[in-house]
Backbone as CSV, one residue per row, in Angstrom:
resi,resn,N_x,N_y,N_z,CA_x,CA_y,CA_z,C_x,C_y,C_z
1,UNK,121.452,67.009,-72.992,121.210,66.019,-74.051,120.690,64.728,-73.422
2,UNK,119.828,64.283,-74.177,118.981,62.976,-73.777,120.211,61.592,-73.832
3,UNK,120.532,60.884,-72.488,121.379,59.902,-72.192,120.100,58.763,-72.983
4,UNK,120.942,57.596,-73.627,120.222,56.678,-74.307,121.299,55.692,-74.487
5,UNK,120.959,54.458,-74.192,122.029,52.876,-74.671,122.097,52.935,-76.322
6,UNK,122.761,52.689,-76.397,123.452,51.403,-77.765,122.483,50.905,-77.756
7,UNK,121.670,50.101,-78.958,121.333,48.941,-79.044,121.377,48.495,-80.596
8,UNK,120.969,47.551,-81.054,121.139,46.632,-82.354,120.353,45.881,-83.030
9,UNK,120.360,45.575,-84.209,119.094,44.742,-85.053,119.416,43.681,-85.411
10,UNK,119.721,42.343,-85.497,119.736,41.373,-85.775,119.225,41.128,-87.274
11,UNK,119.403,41.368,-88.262,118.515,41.361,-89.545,119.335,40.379,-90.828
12,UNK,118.645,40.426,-91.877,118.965,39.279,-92.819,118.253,38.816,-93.038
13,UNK,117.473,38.130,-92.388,116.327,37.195,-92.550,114.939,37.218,-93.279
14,UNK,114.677,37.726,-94.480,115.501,38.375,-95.170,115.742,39.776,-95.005
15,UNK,116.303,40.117,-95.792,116.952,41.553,-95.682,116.141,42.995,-95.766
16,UNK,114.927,42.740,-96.727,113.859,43.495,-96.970,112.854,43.828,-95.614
17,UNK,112.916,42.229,-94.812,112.559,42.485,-93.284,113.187,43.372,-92.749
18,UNK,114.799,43.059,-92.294,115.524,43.756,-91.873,115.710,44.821,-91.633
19,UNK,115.207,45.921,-93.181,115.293,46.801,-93.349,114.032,47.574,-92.247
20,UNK,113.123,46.601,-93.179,111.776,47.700,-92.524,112.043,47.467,-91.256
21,UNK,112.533,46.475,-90.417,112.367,46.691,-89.102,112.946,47.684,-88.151
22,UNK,114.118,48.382,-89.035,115.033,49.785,-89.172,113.989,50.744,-89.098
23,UNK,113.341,50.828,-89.810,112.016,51.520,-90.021,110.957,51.952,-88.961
24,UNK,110.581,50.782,-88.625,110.004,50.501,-87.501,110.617,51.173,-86.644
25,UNK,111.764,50.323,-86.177,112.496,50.590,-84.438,112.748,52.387,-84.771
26,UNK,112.945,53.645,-85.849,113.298,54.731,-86.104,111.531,55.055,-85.219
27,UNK,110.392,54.949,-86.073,109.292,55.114,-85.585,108.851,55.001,-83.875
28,UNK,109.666,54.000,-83.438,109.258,53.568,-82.384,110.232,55.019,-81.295
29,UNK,111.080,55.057,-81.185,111.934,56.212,-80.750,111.144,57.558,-80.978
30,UNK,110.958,57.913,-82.350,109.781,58.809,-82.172,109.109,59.033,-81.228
31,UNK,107.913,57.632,-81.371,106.894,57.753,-79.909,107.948,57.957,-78.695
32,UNK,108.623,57.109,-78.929,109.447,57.613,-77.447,110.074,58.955,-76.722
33,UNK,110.253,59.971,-77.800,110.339,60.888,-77.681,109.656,62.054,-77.302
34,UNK,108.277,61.919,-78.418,107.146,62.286,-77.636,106.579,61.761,-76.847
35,UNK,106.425,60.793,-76.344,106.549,60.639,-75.223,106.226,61.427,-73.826
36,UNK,107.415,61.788,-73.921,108.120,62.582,-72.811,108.425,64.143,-73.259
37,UNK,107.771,64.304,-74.474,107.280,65.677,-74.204,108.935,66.352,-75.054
38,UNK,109.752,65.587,-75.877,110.684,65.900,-75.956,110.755,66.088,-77.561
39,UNK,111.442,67.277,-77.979,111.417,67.360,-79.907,111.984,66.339,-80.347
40,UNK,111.657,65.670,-81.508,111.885,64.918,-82.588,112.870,65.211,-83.456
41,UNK,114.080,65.166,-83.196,115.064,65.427,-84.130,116.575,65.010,-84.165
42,UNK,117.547,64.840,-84.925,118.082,63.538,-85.170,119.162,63.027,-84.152
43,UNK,119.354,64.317,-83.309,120.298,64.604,-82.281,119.777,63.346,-81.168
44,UNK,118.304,63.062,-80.942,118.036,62.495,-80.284,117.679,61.497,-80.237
45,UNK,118.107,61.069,-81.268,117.938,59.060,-81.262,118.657,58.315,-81.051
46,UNK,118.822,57.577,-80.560,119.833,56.506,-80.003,121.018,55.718,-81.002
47,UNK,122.067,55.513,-80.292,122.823,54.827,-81.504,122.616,53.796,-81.755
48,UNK,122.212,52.831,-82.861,121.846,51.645,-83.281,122.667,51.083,-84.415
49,UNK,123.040,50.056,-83.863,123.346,49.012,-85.370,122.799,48.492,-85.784
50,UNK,123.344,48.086,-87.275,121.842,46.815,-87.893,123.022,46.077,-88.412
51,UNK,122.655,44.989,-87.972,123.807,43.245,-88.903,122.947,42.790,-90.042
52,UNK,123.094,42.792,-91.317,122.155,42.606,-92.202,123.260,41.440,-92.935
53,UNK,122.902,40.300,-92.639,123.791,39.390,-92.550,123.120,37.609,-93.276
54,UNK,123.874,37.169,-94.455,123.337,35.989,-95.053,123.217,35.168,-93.999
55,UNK,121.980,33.989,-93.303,121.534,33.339,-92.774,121.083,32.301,-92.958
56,UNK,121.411,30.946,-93.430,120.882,29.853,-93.571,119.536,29.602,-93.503
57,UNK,118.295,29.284,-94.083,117.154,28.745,-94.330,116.696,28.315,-92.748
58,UNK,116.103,29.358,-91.490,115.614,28.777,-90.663,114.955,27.550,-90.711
59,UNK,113.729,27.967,-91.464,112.711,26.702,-90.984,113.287,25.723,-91.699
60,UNK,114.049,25.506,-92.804,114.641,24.321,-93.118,115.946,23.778,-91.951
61,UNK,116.288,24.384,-91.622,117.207,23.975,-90.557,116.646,22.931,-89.198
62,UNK,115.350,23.418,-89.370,114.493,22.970,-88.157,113.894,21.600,-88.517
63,UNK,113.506,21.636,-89.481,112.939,20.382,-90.131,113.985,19.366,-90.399
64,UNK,115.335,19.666,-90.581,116.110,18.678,-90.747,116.797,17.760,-89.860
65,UNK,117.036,16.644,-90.467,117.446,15.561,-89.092,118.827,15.033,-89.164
66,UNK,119.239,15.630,-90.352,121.119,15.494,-90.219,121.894,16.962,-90.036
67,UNK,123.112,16.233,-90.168,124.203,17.132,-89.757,124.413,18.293,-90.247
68,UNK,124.390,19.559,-89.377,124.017,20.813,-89.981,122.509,21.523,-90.147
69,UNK,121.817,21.037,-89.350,120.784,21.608,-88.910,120.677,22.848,-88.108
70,UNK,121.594,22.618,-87.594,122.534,24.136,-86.792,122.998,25.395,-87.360
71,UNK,123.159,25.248,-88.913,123.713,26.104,-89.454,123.191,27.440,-89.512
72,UNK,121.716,28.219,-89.132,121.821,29.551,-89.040,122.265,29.834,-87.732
73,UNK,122.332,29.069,-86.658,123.563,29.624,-85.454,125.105,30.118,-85.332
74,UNK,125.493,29.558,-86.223,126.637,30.305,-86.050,126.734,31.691,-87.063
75,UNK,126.143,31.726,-87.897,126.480,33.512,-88.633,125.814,34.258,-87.831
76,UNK,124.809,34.275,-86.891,123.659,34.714,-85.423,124.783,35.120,-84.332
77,UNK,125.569,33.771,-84.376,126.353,34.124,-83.133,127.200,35.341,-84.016
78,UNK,128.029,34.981,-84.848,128.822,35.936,-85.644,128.574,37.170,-85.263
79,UNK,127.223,37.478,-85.999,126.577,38.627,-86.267,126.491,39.616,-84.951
80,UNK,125.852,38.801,-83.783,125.589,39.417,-82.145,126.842,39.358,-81.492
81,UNK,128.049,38.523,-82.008,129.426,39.805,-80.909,130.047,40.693,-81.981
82,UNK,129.493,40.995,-83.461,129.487,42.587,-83.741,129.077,43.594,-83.151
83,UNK,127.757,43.136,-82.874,126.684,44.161,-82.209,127.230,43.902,-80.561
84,UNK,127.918,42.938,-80.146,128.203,43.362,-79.199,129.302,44.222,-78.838
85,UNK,130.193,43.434,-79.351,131.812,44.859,-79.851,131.556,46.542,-80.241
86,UNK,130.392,46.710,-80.708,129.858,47.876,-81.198,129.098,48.755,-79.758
87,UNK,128.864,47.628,-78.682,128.419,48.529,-77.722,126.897,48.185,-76.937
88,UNK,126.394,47.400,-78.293,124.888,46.971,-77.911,124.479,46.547,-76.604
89,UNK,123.687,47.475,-76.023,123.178,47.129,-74.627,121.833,45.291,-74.619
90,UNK,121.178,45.809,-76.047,119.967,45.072,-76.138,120.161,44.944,-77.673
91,UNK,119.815,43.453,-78.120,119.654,43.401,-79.505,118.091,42.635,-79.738
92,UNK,117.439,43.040,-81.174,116.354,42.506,-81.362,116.670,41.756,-82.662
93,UNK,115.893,40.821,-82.802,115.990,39.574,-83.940,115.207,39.820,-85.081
94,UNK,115.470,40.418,-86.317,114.245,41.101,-86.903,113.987,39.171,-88.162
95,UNK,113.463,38.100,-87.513,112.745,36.950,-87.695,112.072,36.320,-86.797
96,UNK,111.166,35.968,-86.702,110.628,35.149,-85.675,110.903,33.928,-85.913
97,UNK,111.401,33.186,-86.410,111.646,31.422,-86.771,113.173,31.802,-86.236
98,UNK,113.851,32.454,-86.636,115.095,32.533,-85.407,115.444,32.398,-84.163
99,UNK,114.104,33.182,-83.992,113.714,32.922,-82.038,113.833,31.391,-81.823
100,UNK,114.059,30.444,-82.252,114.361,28.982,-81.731,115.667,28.924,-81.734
101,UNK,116.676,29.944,-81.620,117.846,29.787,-81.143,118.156,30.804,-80.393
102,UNK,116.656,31.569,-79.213,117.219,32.446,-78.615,117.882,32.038,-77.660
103,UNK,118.063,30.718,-76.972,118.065,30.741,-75.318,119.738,30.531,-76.106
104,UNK,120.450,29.936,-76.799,121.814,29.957,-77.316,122.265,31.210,-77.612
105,UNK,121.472,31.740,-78.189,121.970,33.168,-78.313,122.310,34.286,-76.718
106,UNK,121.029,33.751,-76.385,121.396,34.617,-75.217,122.487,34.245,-73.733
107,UNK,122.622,33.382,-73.562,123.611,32.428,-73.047,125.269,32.681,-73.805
108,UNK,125.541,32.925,-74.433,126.531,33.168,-75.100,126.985,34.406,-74.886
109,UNK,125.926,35.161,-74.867,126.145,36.454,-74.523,125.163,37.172,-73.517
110,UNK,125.928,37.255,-72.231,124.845,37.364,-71.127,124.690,38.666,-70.832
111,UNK,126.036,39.875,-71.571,126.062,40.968,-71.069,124.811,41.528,-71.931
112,UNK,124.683,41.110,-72.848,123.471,41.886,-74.133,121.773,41.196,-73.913
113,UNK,121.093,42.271,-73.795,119.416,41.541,-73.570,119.454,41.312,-75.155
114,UNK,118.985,40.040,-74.921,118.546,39.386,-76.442,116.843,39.541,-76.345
115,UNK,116.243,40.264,-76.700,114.779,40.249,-76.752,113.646,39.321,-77.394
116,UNK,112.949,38.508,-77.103,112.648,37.550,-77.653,111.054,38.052,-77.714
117,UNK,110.698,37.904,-79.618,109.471,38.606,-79.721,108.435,38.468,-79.449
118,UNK,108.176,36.786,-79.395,107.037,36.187,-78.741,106.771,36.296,-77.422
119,UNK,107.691,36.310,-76.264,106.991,37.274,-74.920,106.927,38.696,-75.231
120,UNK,107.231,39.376,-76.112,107.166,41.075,-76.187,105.498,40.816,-76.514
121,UNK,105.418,40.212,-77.638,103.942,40.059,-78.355,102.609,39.733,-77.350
122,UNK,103.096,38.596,-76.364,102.123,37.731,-75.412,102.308,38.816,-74.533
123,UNK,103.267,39.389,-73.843,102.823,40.573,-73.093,102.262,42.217,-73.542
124,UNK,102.436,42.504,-74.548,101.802,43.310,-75.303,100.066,42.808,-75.718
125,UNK,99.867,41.679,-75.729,98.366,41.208,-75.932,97.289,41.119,-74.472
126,UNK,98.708,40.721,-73.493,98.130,40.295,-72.587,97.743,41.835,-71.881
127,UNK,98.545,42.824,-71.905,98.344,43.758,-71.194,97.010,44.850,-72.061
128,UNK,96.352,43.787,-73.106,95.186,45.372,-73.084,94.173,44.306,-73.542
129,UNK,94.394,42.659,-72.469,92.842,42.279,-72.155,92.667,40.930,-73.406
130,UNK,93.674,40.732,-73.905,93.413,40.052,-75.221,93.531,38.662,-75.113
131,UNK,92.720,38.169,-75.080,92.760,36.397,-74.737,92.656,35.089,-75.931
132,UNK,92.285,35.484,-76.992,92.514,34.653,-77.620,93.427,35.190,-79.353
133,UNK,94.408,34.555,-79.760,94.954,34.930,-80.842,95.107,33.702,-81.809
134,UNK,95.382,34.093,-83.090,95.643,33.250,-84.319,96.829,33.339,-85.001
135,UNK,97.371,32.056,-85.239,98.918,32.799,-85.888,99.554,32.376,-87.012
136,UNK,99.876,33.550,-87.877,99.869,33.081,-89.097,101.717,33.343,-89.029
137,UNK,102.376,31.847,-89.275,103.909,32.023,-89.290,104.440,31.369,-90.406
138,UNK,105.688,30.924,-89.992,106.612,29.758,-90.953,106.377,28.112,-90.316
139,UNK,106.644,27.133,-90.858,106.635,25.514,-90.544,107.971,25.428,-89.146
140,UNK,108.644,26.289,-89.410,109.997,26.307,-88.461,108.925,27.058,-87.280
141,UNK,108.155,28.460,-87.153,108.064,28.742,-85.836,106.971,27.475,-85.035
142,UNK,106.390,26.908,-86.520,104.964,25.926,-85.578,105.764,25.245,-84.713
143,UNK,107.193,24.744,-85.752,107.004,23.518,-84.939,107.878,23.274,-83.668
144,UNK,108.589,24.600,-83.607,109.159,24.677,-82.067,108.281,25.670,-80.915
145,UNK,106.848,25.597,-81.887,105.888,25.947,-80.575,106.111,27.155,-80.179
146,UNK,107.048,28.323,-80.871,107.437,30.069,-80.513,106.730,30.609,-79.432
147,UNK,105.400,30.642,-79.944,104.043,31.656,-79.673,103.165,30.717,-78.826
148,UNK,102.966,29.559,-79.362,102.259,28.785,-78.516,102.704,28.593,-76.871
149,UNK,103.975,28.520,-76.387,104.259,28.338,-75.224,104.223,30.047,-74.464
150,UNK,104.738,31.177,-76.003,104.795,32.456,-75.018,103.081,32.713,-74.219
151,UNK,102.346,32.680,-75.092,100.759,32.936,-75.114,100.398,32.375,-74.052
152,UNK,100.843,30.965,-73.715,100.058,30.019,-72.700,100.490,30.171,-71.452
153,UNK,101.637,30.623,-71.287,102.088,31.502,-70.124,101.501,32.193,-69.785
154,UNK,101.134,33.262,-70.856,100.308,34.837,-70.452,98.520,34.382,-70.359
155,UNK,98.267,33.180,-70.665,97.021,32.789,-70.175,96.375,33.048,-71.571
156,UNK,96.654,33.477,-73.438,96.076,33.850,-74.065,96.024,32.634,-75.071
157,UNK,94.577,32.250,-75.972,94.937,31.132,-76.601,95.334,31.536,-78.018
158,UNK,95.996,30.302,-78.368,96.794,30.462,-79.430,95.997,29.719,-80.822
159,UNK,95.363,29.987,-81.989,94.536,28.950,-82.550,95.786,28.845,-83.482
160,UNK,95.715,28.048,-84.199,96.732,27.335,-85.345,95.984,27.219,-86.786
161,UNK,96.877,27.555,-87.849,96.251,27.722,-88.924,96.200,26.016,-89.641
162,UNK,95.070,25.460,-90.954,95.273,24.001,-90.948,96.357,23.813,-91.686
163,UNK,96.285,22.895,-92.582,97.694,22.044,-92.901,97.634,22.971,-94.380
164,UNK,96.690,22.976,-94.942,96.569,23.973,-96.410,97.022,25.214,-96.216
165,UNK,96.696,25.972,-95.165,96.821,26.911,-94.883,97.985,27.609,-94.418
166,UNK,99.086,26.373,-94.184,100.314,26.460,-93.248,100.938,26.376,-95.006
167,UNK,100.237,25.615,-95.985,101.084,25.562,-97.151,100.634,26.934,-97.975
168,UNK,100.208,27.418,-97.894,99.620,28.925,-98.792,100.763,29.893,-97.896
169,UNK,100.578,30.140,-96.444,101.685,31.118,-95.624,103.133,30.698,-96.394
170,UNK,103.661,29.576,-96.193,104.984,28.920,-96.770,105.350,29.818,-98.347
171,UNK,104.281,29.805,-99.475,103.778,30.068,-100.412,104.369,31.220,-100.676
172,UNK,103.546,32.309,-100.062,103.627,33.554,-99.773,105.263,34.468,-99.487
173,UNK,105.522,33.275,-98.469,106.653,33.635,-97.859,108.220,34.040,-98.978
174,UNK,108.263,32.311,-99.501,109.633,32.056,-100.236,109.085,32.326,-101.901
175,UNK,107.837,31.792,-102.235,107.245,32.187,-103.743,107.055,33.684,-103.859
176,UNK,106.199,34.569,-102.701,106.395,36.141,-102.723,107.004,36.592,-102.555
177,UNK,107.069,37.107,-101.148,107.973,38.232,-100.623,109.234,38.078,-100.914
178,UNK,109.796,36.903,-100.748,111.464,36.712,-101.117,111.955,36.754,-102.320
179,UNK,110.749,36.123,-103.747,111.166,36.744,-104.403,110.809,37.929,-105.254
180,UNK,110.181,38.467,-104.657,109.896,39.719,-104.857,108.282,39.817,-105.565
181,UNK,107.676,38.610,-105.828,106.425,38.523,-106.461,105.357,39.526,-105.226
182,UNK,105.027,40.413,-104.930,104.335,40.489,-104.067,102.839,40.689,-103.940
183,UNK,102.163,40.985,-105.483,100.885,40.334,-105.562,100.451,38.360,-105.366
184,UNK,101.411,37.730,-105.493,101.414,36.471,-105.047,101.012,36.415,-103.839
185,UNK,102.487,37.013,-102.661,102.610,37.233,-101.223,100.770,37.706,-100.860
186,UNK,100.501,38.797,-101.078,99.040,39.305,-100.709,97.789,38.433,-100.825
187,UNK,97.872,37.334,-102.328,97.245,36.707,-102.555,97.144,35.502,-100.892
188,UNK,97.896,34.983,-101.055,98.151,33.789,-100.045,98.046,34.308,-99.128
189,UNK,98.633,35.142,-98.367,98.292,35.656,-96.989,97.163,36.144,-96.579
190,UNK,96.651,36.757,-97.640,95.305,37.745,-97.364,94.190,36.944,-97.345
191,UNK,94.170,35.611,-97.972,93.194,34.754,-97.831,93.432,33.424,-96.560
192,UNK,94.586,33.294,-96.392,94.912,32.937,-94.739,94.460,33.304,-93.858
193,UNK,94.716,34.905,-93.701,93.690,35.963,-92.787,92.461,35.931,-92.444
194,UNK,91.503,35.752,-93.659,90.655,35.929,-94.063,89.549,34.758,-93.278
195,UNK,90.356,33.518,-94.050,90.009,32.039,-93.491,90.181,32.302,-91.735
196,UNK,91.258,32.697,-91.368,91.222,32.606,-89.849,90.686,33.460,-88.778
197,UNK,89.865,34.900,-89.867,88.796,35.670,-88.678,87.486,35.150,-88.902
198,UNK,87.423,34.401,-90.165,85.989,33.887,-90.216,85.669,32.877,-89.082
199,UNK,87.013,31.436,-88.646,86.656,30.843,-88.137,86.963,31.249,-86.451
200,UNK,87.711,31.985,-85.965,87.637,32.993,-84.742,87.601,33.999,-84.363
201,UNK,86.811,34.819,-85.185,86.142,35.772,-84.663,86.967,36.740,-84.556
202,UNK,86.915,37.358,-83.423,87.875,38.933,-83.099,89.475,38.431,-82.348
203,UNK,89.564,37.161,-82.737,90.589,36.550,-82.225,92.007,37.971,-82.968
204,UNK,92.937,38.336,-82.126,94.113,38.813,-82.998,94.849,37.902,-83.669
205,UNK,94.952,38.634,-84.902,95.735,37.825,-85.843,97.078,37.941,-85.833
206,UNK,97.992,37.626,-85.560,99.491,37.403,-85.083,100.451,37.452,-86.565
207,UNK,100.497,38.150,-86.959,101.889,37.755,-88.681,103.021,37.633,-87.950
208,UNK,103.134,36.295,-87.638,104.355,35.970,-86.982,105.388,35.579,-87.834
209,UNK,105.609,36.163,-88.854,106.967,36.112,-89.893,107.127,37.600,-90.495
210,UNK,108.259,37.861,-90.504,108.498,39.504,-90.823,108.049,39.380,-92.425
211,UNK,108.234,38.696,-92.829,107.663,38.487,-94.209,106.137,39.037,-94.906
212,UNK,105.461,38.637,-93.816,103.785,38.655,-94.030,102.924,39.921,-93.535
213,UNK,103.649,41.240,-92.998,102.729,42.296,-92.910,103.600,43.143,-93.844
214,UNK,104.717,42.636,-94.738,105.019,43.224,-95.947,104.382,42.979,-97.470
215,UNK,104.098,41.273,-96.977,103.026,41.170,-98.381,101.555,41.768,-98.100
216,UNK,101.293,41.862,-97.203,99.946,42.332,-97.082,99.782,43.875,-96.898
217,UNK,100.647,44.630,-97.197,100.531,45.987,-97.496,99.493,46.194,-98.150
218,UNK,98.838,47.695,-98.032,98.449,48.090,-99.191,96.787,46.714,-99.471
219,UNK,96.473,45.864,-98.964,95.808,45.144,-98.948,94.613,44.920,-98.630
220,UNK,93.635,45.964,-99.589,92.183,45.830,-98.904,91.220,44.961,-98.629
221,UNK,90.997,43.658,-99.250,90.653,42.936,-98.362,90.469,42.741,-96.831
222,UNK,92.140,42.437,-96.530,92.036,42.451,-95.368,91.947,43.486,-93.820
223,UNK,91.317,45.207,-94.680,91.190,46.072,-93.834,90.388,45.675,-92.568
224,UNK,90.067,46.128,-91.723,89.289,46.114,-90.397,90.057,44.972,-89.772
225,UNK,90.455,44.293,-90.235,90.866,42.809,-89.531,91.524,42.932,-88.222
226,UNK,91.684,42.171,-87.095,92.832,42.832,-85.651,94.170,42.091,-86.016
227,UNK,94.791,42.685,-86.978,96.283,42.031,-87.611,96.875,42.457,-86.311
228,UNK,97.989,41.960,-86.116,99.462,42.246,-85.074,100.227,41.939,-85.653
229,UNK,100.745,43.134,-85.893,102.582,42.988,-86.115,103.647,42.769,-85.522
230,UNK,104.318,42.041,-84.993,105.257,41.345,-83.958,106.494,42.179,-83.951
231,UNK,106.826,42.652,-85.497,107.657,43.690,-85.749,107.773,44.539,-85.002
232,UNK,106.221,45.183,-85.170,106.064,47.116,-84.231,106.112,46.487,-82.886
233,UNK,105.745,45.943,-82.301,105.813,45.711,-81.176,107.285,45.075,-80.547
234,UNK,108.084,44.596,-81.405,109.464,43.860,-80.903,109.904,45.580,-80.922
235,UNK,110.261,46.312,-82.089,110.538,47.226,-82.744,110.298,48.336,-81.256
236,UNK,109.086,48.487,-80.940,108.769,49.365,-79.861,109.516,49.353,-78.485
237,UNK,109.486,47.405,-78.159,110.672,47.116,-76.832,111.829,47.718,-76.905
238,UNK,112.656,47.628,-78.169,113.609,47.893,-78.523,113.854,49.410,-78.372
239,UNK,112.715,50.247,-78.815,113.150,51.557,-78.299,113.305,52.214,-77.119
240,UNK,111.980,51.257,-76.127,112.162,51.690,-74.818,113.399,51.205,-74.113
241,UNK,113.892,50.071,-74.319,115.348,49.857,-73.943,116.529,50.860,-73.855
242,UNK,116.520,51.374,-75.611,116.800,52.231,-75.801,117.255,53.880,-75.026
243,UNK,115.732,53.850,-74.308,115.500,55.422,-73.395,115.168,54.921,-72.423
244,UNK,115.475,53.613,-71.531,114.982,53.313,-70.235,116.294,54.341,-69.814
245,UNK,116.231,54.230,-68.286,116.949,55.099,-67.528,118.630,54.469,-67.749
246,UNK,119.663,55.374,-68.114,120.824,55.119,-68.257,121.737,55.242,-67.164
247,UNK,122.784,54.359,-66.302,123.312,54.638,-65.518,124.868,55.444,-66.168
248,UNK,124.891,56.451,-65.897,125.948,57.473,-66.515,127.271,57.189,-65.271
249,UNK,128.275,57.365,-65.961,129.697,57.359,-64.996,129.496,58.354,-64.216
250,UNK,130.298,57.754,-62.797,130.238,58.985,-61.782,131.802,59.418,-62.260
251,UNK,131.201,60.739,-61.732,132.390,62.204,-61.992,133.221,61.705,-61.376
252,UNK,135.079,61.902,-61.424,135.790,61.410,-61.445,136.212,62.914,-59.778
């Protein structure tokens, strides 16, 4: 039988993310399976938790300048020594505006890899040649710079969407997907997109909010476009973690 870690989902944010990112990380094990040349079946997937857990208003947390600005950290912390009590070798964050409380998160808990999506993403771009990207997020990831500092590390540029455009994503986000409007969500995003391959080209387009490659399902407009999903790709780390090599107890 195939040896494989524990690992865990960080989710809530919202919950509909959450889910699909369940989705995802199931898919991603797949490939991993084949892979290596190995059958697909249920015996062989790894054990995973998911914390699907109420979370305070990231990007409002971020923007604010009084007391309690802090507040999606502690149900985060909550949430990750479940998943750690449960066994979790590696947990993934299924939000990207969360990621501004990874280095707390991970510090807190040093035995668990906290995976942080924006280097998964910048090294996933960087490794098949990709130098310039566009990123369509929340007001919370702009403004602690997420993607912008992972990217500039990996040498890839980062373009920024304008100030209208940062208000249509916002739009999309809490007016669509959250509440469930999701011809709204498609509307706003898909013309965000749209606006940002016209003005760079074959630049990749980054949906750096789990929110925004759910409104844009199903969305022809924006076919051919070089979208990135931060999801499949966090989602994918997460599986190889998963089936990296396991150190098993020695025989007694």
């Amino acid at each position: 039988m195939l040896a494989t870690h524990t690992v865990g989902i960080l989710g809530g944010m919202g919950p509909a993310a959450g889910a699909d990112f369940a989705r995802l990380f199931v898919e991603a094990c797949a490939g991993q399976l084949r892979a290596r040349g190995l059958p697909v079946r249920d015996q062989a997937f790894p054990e995973h938790w998911i914390a699907q857990v109420p979370v305070p208003d990231r990007s409002g947390a971020l923007e604010s300048t009084v007391l309690g600005g802090h507040q999606p950290l502690e149900p985060m912390l909550q949430a990750l020594g479940r998943l750690a009590a449960l066994g979790s070798r590696a947990v993934a964050i299924a939000c990207n505006t969360a990621h501004a409380w990874h280095g707390t998160l991970q510090a807190r808990f040093p035995q668990i890899e906290v995976l942080h999506v924006a280097r998964e993403v910048a090294a996933h771009l960087a490794a098949r040649g990709v130098r310039d990207a566009a990123l369509m997020a929340t007001e919370g990831t702009y403004r602690v710079g997420l993607y912008e500092q992972a990217m500039a590390a990996a040498g890839i540029a980062c373009h920024l969407p304008r100030a209208d455009e940062r208000l249509l994503l916002m739009r999309g986000i809490y007016e669509g997907v959250k509440a469930g409007d999701m011809a709204l969500a498609r509307a706003c995003f898909g013309q965000v997109a749209r606006q940002l391959a016209e003005r760079h080209g074959p630049a990749a387009l980054v949906m750096g909010c789990t929110e925004i490659p759910l409104g844009l399902q199903g969305d022809a407009a924006t076919k051919g476009l070089p979208l990135l999903d931060p999801a499949r790709v966090l989602a994918g780390a997460l599986a190889a973690r998963a089936y990296s090599e396991v150190q098993l107890p020695m025989a007694a």
